[in-house]
N, C-alpha and C positions, 0 to 999 in steps of 0.2 A: 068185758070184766074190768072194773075199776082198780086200779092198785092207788093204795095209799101209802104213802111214806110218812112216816115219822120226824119229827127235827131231827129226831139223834141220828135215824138212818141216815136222813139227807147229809148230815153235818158229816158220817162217815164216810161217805160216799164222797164227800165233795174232795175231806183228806187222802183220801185213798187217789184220787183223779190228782191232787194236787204233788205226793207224792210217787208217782210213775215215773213222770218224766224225769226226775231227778234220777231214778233208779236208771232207767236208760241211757241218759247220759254217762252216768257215772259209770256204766257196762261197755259205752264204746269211750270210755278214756280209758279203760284199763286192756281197750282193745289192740295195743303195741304193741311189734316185733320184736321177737328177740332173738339176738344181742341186740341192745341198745348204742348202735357204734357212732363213731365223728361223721359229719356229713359237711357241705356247705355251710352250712344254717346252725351247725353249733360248738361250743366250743372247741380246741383242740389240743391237749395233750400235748407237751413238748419237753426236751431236755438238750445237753449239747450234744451235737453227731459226734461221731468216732472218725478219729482221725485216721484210720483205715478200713479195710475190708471187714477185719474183726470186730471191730469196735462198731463200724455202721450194721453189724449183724445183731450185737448183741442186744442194741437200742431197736430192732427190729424183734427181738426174742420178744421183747417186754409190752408187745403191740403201741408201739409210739413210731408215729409214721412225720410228724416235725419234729424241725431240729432248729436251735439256735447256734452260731458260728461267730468268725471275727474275720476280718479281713485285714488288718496290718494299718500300717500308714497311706491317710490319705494326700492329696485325694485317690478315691478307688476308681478304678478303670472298670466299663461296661465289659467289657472279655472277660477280667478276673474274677468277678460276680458272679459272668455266666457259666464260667470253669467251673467254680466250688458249684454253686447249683447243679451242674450236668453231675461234679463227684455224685454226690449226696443221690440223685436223683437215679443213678447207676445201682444203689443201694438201696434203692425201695424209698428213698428221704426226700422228704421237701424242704428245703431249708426256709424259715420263712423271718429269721430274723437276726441282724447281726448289729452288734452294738460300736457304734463308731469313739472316736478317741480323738486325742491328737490336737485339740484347738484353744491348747491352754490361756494363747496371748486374747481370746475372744473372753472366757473364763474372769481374766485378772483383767480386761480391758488395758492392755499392752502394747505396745508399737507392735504391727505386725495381725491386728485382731481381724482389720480387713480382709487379709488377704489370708488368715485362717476360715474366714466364713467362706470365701469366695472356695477355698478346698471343700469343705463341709456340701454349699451348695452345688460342686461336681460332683464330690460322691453322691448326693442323694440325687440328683437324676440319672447316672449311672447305674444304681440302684431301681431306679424306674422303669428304666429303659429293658433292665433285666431279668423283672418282673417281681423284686424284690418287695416284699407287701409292707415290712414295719423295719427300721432304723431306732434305735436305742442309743441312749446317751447318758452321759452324767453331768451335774453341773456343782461338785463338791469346790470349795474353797481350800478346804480341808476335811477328807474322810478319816473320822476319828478312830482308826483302828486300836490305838493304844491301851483301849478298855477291855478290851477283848482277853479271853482265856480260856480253858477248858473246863470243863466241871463235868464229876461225876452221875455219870446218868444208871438209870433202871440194869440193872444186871452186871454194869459196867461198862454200858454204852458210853460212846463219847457225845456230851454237849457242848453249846458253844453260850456263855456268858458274856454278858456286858455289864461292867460295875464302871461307871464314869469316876469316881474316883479313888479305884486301885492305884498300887503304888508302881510306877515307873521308873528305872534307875534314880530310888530313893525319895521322888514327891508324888504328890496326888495327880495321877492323870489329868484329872481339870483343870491343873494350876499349869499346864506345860503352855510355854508360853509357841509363838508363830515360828513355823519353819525359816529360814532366810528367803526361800525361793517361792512363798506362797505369801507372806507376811499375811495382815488381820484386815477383814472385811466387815461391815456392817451388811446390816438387810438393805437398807436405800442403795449403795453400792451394786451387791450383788443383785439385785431386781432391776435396776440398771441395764446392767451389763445382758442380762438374760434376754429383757424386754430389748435391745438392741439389734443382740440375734434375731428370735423370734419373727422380729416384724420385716429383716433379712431372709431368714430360712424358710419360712413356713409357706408363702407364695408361691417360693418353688417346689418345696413338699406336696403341696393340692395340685399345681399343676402336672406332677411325675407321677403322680398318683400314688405318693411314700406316705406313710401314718409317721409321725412322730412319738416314741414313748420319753419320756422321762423319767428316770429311775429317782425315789427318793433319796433324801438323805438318810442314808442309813448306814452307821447307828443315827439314832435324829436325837443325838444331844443337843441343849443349849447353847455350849461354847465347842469349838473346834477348833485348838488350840489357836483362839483368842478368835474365830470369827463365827460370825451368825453364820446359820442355814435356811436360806429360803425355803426349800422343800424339809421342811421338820416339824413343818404343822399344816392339815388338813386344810385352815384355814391359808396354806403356802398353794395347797396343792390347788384350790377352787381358784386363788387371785392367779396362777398361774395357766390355765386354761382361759381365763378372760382377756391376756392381752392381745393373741391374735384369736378370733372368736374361729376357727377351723377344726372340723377332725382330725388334721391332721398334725393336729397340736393337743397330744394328747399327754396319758399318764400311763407308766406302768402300777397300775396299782398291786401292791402289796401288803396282803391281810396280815402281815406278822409284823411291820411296821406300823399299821394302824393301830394294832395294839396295844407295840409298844409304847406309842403314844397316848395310852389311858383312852382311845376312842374306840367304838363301835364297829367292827369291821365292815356288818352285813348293812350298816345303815350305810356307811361309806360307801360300800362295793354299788347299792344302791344310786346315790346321788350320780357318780361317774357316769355309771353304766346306764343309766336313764339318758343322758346326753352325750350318750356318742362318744365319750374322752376317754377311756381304757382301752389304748392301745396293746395292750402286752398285761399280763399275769403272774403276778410270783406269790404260791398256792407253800404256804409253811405258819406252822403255831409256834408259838411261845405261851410263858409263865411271865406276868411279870410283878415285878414286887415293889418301884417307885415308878411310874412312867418317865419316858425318854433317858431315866440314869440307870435303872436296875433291871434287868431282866436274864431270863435263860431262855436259849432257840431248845427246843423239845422236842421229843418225833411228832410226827405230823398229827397222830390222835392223842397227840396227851395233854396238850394246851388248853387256853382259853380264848381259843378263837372257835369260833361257831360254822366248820369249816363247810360243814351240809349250808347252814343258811346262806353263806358267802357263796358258794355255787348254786344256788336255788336261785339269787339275786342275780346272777352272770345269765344264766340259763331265761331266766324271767323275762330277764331285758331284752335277748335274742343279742348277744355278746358272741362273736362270732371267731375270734382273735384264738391266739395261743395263752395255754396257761401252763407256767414253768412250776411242778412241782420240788424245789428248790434245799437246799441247805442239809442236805442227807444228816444223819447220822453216823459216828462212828461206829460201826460193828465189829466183832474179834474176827468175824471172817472174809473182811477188806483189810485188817490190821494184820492178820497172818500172813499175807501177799505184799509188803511192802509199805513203804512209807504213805501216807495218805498227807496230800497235796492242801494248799488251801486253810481255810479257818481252821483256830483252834479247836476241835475237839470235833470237827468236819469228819463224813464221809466219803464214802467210794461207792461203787458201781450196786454192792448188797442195798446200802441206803435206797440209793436212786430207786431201786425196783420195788423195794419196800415203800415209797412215796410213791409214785406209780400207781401200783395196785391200790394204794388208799384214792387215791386223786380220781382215777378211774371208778370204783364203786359209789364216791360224792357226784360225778359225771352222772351218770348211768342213775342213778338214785334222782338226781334232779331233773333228770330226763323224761323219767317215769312223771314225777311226781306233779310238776310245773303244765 
């Protein structure tokens, strides 16, 4: 017996063949275990560990199994590394990153800068040696805290604003002229001074197998009382990963700084994360209302940051590192319990968990999805 088809059968037929596969595929991607938890292979959830038994529990209540730390002046000793690690480690905690300090005369290019890098470069193979994965730093001229204040949030939460020229004891913040002890820096200077390090430290970072982050400038105003900031514009952050071309010369990116700076976060989060350079994560929104002068820190879902598509881009890249859900909120039931430490209009431990739980559902949601 003969069968005959029709164009229109065959055309349905052939749609129908064409979409199957789509249908199958799309049945085992949504073929995931759940919970969707941290593994090797993806991001990791992190905040500071608890300076004791308590504290390293409570950070364990909120399923956060990294912790960021500090280690004092350097340079650090391989023993005291391995100490705070075993703490933490006693606690259910991996400590996997702590931000070093301490090498101002490298900073200001100052008598003395050598033998601050030659500390720098002890700690970070110390750190190496101790299994230490990522090293944090700053490279401020001057951190413009002066702008800074509280503002009234959502129910009467506390936020943390930045108005570059609020009034300090009587002038505009932006008018305050340089400290004695920092005085006023250009960009050629301070890129200088950076690139001096770098092409110093970063050799021995790849070789100890330490990632370097670099915290931006933040606030990333213009002037700091009287100097530039290399890291206060994206185009800071891209010329700063090209002078030593390593992983291990990276970036902490931070989506509530790109912001602030009028740019793009998820395109941002993007570009890093495509090459390797986002060492470290700081996971927080803002509002902002002139870029790099005006803004407010806001809880973590109530910004204008794109906080799903900034982790979909983390997740996408295969971004393996810690991500600090960062800069809590004040709440009345951190504020009942005592003074609350830190920025103005800052939280405590309610916050933290409250960022948490959101950071975790953006996690998990990109996990799914990607």
């Amino acid at each position: 017996m003969k069968i005959q088809l029709s164009r229109r059968r065959m055309m349905e037929t052939a749609g129908l063949a064409a979409f199957l596969p789509r249908v199958e595929g799309a049945a085992k991607t949504a073929e995931k275990e759940w919970p969707l938890v941290e593994g090797p292979d993806t991001p990791k959830l992190c905040i500071p560990g608890g300076r004791d038994e308590a504290g390293m529990r409570r950070v364990k209540q909120i399923g956060v199994d990294h912790v960021i730390g500090g280690m004092g002046r350097i340079p650090w000793k391989e023993e005291d590394i391995r100490a705070e690690m075993e703490r933490f480690k006693a606690g259910g905690l991996n400590l996997y990153n702590i931000m070093i300090a301490g090498f101002d005369n490298a900073i200001y290019a100052r008598a003395g800068r050598d033998e601050d890098i030659e500390k720098v470069k002890e700690s970070i193979v110390a750190a190496g040696k101790a299994g230490l994965p990522v090293v944090e730093y700053n490279w401020y001229a001057h951190r413009f805290m002066e702008g800074y204040h509280d503002e009234i949030g959502r129910a009467g939460a506390g936020y943390t604003a930045m108005d570059y020229d609020r009034e300090v004891d009587g002038q505009p913040a932006d008018k305050l002229g340089p400290l004695p002890n920092e005085g006023a820096h250009t960009l050629e200077e301070m890129w200088a001074n950076i690139s001096y390090f770098l092409k110093a430290v970063v050799p021995v970072a790849e070789k100890a197998g330490v990632r370097l982050a670099l915290h931006p400038n933040d606030p990333p105003v213009p002037l700091s009382r009287g100097s530039q900031q290399i890291m206060g514009t994206v185009a800071g952050w891209k010329h700063l990963i090209d002078i030593v071309n390593s992983p291990s010369n990276g970036i902490t990116f931070d989506c509530g700084v790109t912001r602030e700076m009028g740019e793009n976060p998820v395109e941002v989060a993007r570009y890093f994360a495509s090459r390797k350079r986002i060492n470290h994560v700081h996971f927080r929104n803002v509002v902002v209302r002139k870029p790099y002068e005006h803004y407010t820190e806001v809880f973590i879902d109530a910004g204008q940051v794109n906080m799903f598509g900034v982790m979909k881009e983390l997740v996408k890249n295969k971004y393996n590192g810690s991500i600090y859900p960062e800069h809590p909120r004040a709440l009345d039931y951190d504020r009942e319990r005592g003074p609350i430490r830190g920025y103005p209009g800052g939280g405590g431990y309610t916050g933290d968990v409250y960022d948490v739980a959101y950071a975790r559902a953006m996690l998990q949601a990109a996990l799914e999805s990607v």
